[in-house]
C-alpha atoms as an extended CHARMM CRD file, in Angstrom:
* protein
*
        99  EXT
         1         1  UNK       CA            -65.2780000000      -19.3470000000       55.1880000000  PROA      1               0.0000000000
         2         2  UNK       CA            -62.4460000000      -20.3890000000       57.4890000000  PROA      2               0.0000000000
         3         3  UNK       CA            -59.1910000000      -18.6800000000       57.0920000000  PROA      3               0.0000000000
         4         4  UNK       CA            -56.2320000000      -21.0860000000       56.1000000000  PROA      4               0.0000000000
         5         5  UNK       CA            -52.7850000000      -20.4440000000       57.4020000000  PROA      5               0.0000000000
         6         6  UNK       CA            -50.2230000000      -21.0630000000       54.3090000000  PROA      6               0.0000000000
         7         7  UNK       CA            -46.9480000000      -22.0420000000       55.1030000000  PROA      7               0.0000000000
         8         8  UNK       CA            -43.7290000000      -20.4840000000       54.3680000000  PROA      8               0.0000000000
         9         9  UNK       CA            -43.1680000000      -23.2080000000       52.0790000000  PROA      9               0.0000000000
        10        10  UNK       CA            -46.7100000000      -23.4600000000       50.9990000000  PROA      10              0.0000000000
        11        11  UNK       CA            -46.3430000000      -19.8310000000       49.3260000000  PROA      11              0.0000000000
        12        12  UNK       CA            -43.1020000000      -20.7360000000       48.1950000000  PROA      12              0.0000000000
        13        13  UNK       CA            -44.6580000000      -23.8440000000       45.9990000000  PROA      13              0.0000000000
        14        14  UNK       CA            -47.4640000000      -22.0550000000       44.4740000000  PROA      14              0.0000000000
        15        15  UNK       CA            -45.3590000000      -18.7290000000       43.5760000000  PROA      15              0.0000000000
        16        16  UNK       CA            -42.7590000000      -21.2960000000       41.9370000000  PROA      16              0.0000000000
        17        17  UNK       CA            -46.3520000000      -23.2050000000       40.4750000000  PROA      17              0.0000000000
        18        18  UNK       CA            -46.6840000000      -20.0990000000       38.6930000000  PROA      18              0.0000000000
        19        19  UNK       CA            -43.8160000000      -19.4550000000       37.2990000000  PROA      19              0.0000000000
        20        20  UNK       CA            -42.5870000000      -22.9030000000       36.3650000000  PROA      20              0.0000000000
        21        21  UNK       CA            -45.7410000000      -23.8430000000       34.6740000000  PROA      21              0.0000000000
        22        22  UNK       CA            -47.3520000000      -22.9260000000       31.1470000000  PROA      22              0.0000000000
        23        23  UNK       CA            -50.8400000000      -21.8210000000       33.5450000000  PROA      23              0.0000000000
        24        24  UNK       CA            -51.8570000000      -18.3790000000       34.1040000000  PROA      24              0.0000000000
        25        25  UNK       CA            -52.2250000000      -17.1290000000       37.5850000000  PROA      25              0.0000000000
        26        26  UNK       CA            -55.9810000000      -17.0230000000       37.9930000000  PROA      26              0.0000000000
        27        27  UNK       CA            -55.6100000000      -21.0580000000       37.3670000000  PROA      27              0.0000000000
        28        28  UNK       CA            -53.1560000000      -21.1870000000       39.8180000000  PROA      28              0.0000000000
        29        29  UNK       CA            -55.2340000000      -19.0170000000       42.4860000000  PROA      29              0.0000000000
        30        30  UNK       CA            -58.4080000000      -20.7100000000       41.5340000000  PROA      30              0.0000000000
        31        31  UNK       CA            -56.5250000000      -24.1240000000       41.9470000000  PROA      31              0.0000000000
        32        32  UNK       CA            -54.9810000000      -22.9820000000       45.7840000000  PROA      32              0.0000000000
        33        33  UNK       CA            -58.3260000000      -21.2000000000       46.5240000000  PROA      33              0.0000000000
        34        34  UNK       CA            -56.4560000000      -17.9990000000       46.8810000000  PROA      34              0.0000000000
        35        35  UNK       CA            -56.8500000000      -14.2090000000       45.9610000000  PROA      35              0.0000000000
        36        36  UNK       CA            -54.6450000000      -12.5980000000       42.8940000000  PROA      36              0.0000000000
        37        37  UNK       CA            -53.9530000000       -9.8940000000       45.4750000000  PROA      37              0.0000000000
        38        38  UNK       CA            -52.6150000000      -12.9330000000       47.8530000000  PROA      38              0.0000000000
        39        39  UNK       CA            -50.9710000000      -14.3520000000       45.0130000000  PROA      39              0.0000000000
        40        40  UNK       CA            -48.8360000000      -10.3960000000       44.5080000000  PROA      40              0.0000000000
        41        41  UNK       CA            -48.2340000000       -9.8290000000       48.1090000000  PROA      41              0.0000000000
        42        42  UNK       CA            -46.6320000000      -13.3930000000       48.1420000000  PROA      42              0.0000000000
        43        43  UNK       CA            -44.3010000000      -12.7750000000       45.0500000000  PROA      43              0.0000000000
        44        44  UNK       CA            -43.8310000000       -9.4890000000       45.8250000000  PROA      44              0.0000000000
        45        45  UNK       CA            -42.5610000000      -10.3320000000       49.1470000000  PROA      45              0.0000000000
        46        46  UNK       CA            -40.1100000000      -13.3270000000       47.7190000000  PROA      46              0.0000000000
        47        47  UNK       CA            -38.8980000000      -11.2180000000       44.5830000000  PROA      47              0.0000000000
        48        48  UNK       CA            -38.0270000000       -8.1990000000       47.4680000000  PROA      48              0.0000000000
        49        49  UNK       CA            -36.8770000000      -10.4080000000       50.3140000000  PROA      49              0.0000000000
        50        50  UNK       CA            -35.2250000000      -13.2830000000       48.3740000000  PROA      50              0.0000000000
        51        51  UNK       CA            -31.9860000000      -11.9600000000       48.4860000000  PROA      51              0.0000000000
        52        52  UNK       CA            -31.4390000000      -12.6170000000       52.1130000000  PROA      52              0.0000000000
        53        53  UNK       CA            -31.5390000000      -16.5060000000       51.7240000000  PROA      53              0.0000000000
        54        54  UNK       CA            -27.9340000000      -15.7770000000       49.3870000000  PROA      54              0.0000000000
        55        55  UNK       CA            -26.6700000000      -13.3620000000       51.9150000000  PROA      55              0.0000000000
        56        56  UNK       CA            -23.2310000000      -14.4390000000       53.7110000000  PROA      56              0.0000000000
        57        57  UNK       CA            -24.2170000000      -17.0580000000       56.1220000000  PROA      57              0.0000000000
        58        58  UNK       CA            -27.9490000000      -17.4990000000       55.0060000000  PROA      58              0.0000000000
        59        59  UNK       CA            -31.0290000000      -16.2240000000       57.0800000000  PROA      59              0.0000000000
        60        60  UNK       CA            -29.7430000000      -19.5110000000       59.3810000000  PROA      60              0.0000000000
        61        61  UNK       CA            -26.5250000000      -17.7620000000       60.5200000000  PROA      61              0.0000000000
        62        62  UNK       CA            -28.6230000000      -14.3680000000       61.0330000000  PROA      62              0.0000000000
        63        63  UNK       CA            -31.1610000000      -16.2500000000       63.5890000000  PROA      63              0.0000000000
        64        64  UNK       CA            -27.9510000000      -18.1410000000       65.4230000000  PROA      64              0.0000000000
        65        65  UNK       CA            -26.5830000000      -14.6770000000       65.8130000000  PROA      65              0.0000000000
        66        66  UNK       CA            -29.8030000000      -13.2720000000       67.2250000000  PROA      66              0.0000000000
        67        67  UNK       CA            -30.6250000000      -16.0660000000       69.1220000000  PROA      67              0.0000000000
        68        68  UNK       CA            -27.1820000000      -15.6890000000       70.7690000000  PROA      68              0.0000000000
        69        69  UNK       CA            -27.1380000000      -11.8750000000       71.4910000000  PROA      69              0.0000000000
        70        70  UNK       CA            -31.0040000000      -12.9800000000       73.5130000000  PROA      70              0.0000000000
        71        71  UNK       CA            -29.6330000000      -15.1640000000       75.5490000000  PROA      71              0.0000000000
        72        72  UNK       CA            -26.3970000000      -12.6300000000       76.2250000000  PROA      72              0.0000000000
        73        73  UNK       CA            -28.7690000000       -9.8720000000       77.1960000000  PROA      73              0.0000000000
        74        74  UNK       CA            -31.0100000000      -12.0360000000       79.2560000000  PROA      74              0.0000000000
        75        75  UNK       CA            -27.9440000000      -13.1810000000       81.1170000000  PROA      75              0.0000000000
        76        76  UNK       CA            -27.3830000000       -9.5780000000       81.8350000000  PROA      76              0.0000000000
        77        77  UNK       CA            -30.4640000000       -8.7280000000       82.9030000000  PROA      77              0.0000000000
        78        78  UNK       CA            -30.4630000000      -11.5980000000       85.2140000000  PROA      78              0.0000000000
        79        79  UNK       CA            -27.5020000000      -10.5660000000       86.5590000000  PROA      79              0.0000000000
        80        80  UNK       CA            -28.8010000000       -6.8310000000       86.9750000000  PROA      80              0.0000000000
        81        81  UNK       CA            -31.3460000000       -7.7760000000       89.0650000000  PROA      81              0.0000000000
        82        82  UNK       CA            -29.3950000000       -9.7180000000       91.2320000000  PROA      82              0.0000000000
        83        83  UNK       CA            -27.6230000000       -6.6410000000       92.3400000000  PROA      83              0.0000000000
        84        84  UNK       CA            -30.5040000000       -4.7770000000       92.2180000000  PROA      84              0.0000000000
        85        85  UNK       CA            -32.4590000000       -7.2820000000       94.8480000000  PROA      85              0.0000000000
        86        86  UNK       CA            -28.8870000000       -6.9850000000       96.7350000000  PROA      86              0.0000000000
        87        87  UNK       CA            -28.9400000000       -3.2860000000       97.1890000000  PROA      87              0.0000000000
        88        88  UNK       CA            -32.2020000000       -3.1860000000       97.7730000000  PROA      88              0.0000000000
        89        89  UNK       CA            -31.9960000000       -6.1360000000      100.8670000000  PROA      89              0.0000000000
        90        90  UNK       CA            -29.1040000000       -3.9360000000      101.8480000000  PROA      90              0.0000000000
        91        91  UNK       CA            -31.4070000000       -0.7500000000      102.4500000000  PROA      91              0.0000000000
        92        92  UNK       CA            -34.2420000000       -2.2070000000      103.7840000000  PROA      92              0.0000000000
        93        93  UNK       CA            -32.6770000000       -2.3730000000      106.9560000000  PROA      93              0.0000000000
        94        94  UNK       CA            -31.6880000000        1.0130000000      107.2360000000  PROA      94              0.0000000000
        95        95  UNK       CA            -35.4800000000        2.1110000000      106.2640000000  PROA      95              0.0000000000
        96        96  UNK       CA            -37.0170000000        0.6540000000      109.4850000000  PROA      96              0.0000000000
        97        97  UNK       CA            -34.3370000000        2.6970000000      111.3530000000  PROA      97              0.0000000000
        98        98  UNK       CA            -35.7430000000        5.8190000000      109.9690000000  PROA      98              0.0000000000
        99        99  UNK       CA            -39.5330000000        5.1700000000      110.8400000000  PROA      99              0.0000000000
């Protein structure tokens, strides 16, 4: 049987199935051709996780704010190793002295 990859919003539908239905959760499992256990680890995850989407600034704000300390860091380390490959050109020369 090949493995399906759910969405994010896939999981979201057939939690919400669940609970905004009169149906049971083996009908909706049976329905989405998914495990009980799946089913659990799905809610389980949105009941404990959930939260975050009503934090200040959304989980949209939080990935903004990563997304700028990356590229702040990678412009550092770019820098870094522009002095590094300058020190380094720098010493070369006195190395073939020495040999």
């Amino acid at each position: 049987m090949k493995k399906r990859i759910w969405s994010g919003k896939e999981k979201l539908m057939i939690i919400l199935e669940e609970m905004r239905e009169d149906t049971t959760i083996a009908e909706v499992c049976n329905r989405h051709q998914i495990t009980q256990s799946q089913y659990y680890q799905w809610r389980d995850r949105l009941l404990s996780e959930g939260d975050k989407l009503f934090a200040k600034g959304g989980p949209d704000k939080e990935q903004e704010r990563l997304r700028a300390e990356v590229k702040k860091l990678k412009g550092i380390i770019g820098d870094l190793t522009v002095e590094l490959k300058k020190a380094t050109s720098k010493m070369e020369p006195n190395y073939e002295r020495l040999q």
